[in-house]
N, C-alpha and C positions, 0 to 999 in steps of 0.2 A: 592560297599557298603563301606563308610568309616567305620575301622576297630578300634575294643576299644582301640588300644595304638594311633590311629591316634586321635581319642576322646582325649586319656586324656592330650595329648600331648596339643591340643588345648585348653584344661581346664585351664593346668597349666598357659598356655600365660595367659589366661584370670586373673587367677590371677593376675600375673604381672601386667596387665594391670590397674586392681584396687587398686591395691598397689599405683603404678604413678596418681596415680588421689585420693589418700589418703583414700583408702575404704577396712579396711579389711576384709580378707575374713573367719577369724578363731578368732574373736574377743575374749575376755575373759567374757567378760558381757554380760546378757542378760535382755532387759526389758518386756519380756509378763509379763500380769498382768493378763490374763484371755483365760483358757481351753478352747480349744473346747470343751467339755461336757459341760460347764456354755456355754459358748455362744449358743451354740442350744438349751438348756431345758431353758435358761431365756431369749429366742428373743426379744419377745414381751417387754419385762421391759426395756432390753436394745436400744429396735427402741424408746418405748415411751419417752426416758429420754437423746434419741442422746448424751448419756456419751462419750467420746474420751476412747477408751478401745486399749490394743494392744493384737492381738493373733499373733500363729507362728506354727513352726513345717515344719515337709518335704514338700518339693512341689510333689505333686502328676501329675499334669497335668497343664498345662499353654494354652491356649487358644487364639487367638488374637494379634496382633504383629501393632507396631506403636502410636496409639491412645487411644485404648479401648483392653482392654481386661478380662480375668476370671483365675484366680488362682487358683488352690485348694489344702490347707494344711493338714496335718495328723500330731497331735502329740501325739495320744495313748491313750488319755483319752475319745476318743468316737469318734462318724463321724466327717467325713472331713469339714469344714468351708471354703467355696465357698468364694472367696475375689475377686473385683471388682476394676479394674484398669483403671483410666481415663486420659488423657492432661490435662482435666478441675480442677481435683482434686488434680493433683499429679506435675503438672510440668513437662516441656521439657525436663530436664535434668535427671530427676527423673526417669522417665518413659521409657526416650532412655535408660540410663544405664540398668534400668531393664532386657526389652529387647533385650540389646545386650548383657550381661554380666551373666543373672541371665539362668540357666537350673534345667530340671527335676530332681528331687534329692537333691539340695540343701536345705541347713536351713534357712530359713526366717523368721522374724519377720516385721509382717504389723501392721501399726498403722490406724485407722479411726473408723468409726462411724457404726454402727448398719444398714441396706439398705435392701429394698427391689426391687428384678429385673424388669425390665418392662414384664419377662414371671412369675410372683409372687414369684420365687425365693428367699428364705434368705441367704442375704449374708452381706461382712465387704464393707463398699465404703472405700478406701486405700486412706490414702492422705501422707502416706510416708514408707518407708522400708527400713529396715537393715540389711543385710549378716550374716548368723549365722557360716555357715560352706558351702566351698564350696564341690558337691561331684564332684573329680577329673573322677569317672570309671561313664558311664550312668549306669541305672537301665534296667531293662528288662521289655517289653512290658508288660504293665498290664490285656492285655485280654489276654495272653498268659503263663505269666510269667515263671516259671522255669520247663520246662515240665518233665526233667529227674532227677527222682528221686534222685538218689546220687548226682547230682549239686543241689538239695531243703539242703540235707541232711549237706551237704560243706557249702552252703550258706544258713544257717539258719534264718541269721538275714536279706537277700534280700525277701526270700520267706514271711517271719513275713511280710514285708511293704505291700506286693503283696496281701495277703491272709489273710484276716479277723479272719477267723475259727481260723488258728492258733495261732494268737496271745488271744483268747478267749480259745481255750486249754490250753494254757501256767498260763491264770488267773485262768480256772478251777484247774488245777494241784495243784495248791495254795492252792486253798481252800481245794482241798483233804486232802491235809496234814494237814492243820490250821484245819478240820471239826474233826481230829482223835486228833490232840492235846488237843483241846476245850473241846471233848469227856473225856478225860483223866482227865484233869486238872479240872474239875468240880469234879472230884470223887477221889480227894486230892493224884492225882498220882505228885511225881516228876519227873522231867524231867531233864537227866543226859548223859555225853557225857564220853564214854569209849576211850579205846585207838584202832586205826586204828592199829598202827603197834606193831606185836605181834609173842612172842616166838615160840609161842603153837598156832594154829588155834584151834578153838571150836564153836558149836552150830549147825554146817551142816558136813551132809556128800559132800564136795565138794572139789574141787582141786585147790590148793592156788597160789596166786601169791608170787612168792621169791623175795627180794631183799637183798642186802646191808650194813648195820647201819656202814657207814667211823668212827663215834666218837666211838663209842662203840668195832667195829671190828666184827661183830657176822652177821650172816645171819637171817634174819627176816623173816617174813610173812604177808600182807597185809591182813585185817581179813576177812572170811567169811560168819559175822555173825551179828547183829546189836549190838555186845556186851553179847548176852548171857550167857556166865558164870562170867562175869565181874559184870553184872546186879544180879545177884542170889550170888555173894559177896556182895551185898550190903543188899539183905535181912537178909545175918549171919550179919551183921555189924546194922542190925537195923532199915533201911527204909525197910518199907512193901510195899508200890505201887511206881516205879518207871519203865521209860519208856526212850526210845530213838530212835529219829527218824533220818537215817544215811546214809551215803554213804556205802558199801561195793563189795567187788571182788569177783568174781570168775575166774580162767583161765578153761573155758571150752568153748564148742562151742556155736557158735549162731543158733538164731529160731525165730521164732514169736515171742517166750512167753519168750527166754533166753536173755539176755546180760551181758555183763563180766563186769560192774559196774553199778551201782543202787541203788538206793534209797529204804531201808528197814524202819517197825516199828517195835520195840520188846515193849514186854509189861510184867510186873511179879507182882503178886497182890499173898501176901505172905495172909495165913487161908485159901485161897481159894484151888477150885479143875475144873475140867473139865466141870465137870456137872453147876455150875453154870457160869463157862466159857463161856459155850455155848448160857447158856440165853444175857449173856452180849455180846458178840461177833456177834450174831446174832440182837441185838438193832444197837449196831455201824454200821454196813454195812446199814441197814436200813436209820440210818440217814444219812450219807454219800450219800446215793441215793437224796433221798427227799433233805438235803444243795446242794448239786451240780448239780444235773441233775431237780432237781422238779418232779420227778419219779422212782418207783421202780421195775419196767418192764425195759428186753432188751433181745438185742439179740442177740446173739456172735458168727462165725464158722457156722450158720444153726441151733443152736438151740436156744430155748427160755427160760428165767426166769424169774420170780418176786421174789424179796424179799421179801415180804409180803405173799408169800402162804407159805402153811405148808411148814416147811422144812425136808425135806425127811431125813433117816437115812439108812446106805450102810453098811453092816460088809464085813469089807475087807476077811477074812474067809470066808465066806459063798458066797459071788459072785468069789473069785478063785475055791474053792470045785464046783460050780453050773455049770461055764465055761468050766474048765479044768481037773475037777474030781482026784481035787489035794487035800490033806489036809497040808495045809501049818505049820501045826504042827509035822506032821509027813511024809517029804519026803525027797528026795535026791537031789542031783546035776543034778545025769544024769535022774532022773525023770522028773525036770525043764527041762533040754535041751531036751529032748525027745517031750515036750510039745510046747517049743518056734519052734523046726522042724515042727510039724506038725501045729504050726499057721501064719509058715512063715514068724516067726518075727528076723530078724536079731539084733545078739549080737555078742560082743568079745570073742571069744574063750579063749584068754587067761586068761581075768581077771573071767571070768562066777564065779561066787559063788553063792550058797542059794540065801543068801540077794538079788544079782542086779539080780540074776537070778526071782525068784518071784516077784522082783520089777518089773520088767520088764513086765510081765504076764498083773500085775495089770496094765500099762500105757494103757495097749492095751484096757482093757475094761472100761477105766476111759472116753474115748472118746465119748462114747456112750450115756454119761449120762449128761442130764440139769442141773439138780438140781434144785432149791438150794438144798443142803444136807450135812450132817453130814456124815465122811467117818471115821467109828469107827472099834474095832476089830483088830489093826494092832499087829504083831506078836513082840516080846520081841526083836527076835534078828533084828528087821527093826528100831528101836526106843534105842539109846544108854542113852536118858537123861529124860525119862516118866517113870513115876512109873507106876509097874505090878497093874492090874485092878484088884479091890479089890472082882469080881467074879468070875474071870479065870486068875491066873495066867501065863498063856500063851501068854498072851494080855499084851499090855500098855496103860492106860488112856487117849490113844492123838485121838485127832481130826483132820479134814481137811476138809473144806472147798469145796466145790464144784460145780462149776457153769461151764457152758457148755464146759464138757469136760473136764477141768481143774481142777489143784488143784490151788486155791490162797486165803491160810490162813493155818497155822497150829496152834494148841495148846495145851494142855495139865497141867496134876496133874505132877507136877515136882517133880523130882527122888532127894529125902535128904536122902535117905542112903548113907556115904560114900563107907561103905563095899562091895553094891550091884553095885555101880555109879565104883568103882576101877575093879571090875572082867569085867563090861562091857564095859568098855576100855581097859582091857590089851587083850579084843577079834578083839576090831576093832583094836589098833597096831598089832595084827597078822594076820590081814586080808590086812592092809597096809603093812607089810613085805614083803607080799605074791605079792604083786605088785599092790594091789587097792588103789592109789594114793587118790582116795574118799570120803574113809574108813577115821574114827577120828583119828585125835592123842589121845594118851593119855594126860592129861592134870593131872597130880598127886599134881601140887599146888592147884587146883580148890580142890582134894578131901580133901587135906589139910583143906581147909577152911572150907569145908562140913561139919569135924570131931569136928569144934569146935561149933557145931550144926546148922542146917538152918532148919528153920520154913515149913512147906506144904505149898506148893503154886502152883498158876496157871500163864503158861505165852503163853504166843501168838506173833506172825510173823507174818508179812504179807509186801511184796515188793511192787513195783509200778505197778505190773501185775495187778493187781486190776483194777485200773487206767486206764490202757491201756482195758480191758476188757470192763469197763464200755463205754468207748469211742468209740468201738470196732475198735481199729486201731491195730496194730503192738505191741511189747515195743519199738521198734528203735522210728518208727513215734508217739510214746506217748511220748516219752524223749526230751528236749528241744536242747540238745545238742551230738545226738549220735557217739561214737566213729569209727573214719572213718579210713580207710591206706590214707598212705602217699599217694599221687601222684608221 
């Protein structure tokens, strides 16, 4: 079996070869005039009116050798265009170079006329063609194409040419985000890009990526957050609805549903609260379904949901009390470890706290559940930046989201006391002293700003979990480009 360096080795000649006979292989100019998507959906106009049209794109498969042969291109705007290769049409010299010189993979451009096959076939009859790009490495067999995963993963853009679906995920993905933008900006949100690299992390409890800043001299942090306290500076400064859809990090581990950079939306609608949050948040998801998929049924993990049914309500209180016969208002430490022993749920001994300790409780029963639902009820000290609920102060105003199993969405009546927003941070810095890496920083300019007053508002998150959910793939295999190790 000749081997791919033996391949490309002979590629390269072939180059040379076309150079010496004045034919390049990486031109700068290209003359298509006409898509494959236009040429299939307009055949018929096109056979009727024999126009000289040029299409192009990768060769997918070459058929025939010498005289007569079959092409077929792909160039991303719809199916492939079958092109028709004759002696009669195209010339001796035309035709030999083709076949000696042109392979699978490369870029072409065919110029001729609109043709129908003698098995009723639409296809281009070719009466000449130009080299766009040569590809030096072959492609991998198309009824096999990249069978192992991490080589799909590495080669992203081989598997794209291979694999239809995925290049049609990649468009849906788009739309995902253009359907929440659209959402948005119809209801006079602006749309605003914060800073990535930052003193102070804020908006999650999560464990940050460090680097560097050479001009500056200072050690920073890659954010982990789509801007949240940056976004609720702009409400004290005077825009009421503004949103941001972003890149962000986390340094924690992988899963399904985790990876350590991803695409977030943050959203902050200043007068507002939770309560009408929820009506709003529960329309967007709806549409998103219905623009992208034309349905609001799915099915994720073994369970089932519809957007469109009632959507259930879960008080985080009341199913840890039902499960675990805990009252998450009033317990301990070694009351949680006592409870995570007997459910057999492994945690770190050293970091265990309240918080991750009752978090934890709750992952376990969160699995259980379909949804769709509203996961209300959450405890004061699990929520650093939600205002205490205006019937139990024990609680914070925030939501979440819930579909099979999962959480993907949070939101909330955002916390404008500066007074209340400073003592619950100076708990989670001593929760981080303590050694929960997790845990928030304190961010004391943010309360700064709070003091020169911020408006009640509602704001909402939500990453590309979503996304991947609806697809029901992975986040790796929902991500266009996911991050691999080295080789």
């Amino acid at each position: 079996m000749t081997s791919i360096e033996e391949i490309r080795d002979q590629r390269i000649e072939k180059v040379k070869t076309l150079a010496s006979k004045g034919i390049e292989s990486f031109p700068v100019v290209s003359y298509i005039n006409t898509t494959n998507k236009h040429f299939n959906d307009n055949f018929k106009e096109l056979l009727d009116s024999q126009k000289e049209i040029i299409v192009g794109g990768r060769i997918l498969s070459i058929r025939g050798q010498g005289k007569v042969g079959f092409v077929d291109v792909l160039d991303g705007t719809g199916n492939k265009v079958q092109c028709f290769l004759s002696l009669e049409n195209m010339g001796a010299d035309n035709i030999k170079y083709f076949f000696d010189y042109i392979d699978n993979g490369d870029f072409i451009e065919f110029t001729g006329v609109a043709y129908i096959t003698q098995r009723g076939a639409n296809a281009l009859s070719v009466t000449s063609w130009r080299l766009l790009s040569k590809s030096l490495r072959p492609m991998p067999d198309s009824w096999f194409g990249l069978e192992d995963e991490d080589e799909r993963f590495r080669k992203r853009y081989i598997d794209m040419v291979l694999n239809p679906e995925l290049r049609d995920m990649i468009k849906r993905r788009s739309l995902f985000w253009n359907t929440m933008r659209s959402f948005l900006l119809k209801r006079d949100y602006v749309e605003v890009e914060t800073p990535v690299l930052e003193n102070t992390t804020g908006g999650a409890d999560a464990r940050p990526f460090e680097t560097h800043h050479n001009a500056l001299d200072m050690d920073i942090y890659l954010r982990i957050s789509a801007g949240e306290l940056w976004q609720k500076r702009l409400l004290v400064g005077g825009l009421p609805k503004v949103f941001e859809i972003g890149r962000i990090f986390r340094n924690e581990g992988m899963s399904a549903e985790h990876a350590q950079d991803y695409t977030q939306i943050e959203f902050y609608e200043a007068y507002s609260d939770f309560d009408k949050g929820m009506k709003m948040v529960k329309e967007m998801y709806i549409q998103i379904a219905e623009e992208v998929y034309g349905k609001t049924q799915f099915e994720n993990k073994g369970l089932t949901f519809d957007l469109k049914d009632e959507w259930q309500i879960f008080d985080f209180s009341k199913i840890i009390k039902e499960n675990y016969n805990i009252d998450v208002h009033n317990t301990s430490v070694e009351e949680i470890e006592s409870e995570l022993k007997k459910a057999e749920i492994e945690y770190d001994k050293k970091t265990l706290s309240l918080e991750r300790g009752v978090d934890i409780l709750w992952k376990k029963i969160r699995k259980t559940l379909s949804g769709p639902g509203f996961l209300i009820g959450i405890p004061v000290y699990l929520e650093t930046l939600a205002k205490k609920s205006r019937v139990d102060n024990r609680v914070v105003e925030r939501f979440q989201i819930i579909l099979a199993g999962s959480e993907v969405g949070k939101g909330f009546s955002e916390l404008n006391d500066p007074i209340d927003q400073e003592e619950r941070f100076r708990i989670q810095q001593a929760l981080r002293d303590a050694g929960d890496d997790e845990a928030q920083m304190a961010d004391m300019d943010y309360v700064e700003a709070m003091e020169y007053g911020m408006p009640p508002a509602f704001g909402f998150g939500i990453s590309e979990r979503l996304f991947s959910f609806l697809e029901g793939k992975t986040v790796r295999e929902a991500q266009i480009f996911p991050l691999m190790k080295k080789r």
